[in-house]
N, C-alpha and C positions, 0 to 999 in steps of 0.2 A: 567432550565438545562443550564450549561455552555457550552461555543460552542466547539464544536471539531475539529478535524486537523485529516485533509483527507491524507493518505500515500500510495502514489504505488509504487512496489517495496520495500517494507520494510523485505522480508526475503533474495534479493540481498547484494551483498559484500556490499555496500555503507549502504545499508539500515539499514543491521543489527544492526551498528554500531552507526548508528544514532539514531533508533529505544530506542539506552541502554540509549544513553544523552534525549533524549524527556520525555521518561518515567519517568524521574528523575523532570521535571518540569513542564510536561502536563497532565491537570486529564484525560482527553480523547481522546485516538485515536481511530483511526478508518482506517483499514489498507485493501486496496484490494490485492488478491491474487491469485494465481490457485491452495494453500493449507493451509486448516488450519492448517494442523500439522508443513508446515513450518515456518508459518508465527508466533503460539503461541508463537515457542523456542527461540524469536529474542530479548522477556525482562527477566526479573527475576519477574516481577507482573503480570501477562497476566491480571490480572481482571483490569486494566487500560486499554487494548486494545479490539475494536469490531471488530472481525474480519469479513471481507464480500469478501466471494469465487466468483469470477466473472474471467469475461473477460474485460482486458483493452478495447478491442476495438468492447466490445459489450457493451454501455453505459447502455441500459436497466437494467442489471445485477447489477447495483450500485449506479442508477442516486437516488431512493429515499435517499439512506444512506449520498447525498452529501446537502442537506436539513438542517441539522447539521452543517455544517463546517463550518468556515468561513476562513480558508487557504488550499491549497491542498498543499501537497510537493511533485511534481512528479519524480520519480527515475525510474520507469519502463523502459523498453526496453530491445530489443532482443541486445544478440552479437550471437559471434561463428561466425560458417559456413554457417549463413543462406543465402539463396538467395537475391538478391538486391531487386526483389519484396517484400518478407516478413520484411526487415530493413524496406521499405516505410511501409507497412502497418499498421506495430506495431509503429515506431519509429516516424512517421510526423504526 
């Protein structure tokens, strides 16, 4: 099995966009997210991407899927309004 490329953030502004150029060269991703139905809409092949419903900041939720990869590209993070505690917690 070829190795995969680990994506957080992939249904964010950045991500999505990135998500269309990767697809176009990578047999598999493997995309964490907090949905599948956002995360599906972000290629034109969804069967080139696995999607895994988690929590960034609950490793458990994804650690085996990362087993597979041998790059992660991290785009995750909170913006907006949130609290300076919730930036830390998501974002360091």
């Amino acid at each position: 099995m070829t190795s995969a490329l680990f994506v957080t953030g992939a249904s964010g502004y950045v991500g999505r966009y990135l998500m269309r150029r990767l697809a176009e060269r990578q047999s598999r991703i493997v995309c964490l997210g907090r949905s599948q139905t956002a995360l599906a809409s972000t290629i034109d092949d969804p069967s080139k991407i696995q999607i895994v419903v988690g929590d960034l900041t609950t490793p458990e939720s994804y650690e085996d899927h990362l087993a597979d990869c041998q790059t992660v590209i991290h785009l995750a993070a909170i913006t907006g309004k949130a609290p300076a505690k919730e930036y830390f917690r998501v974002n360091s």
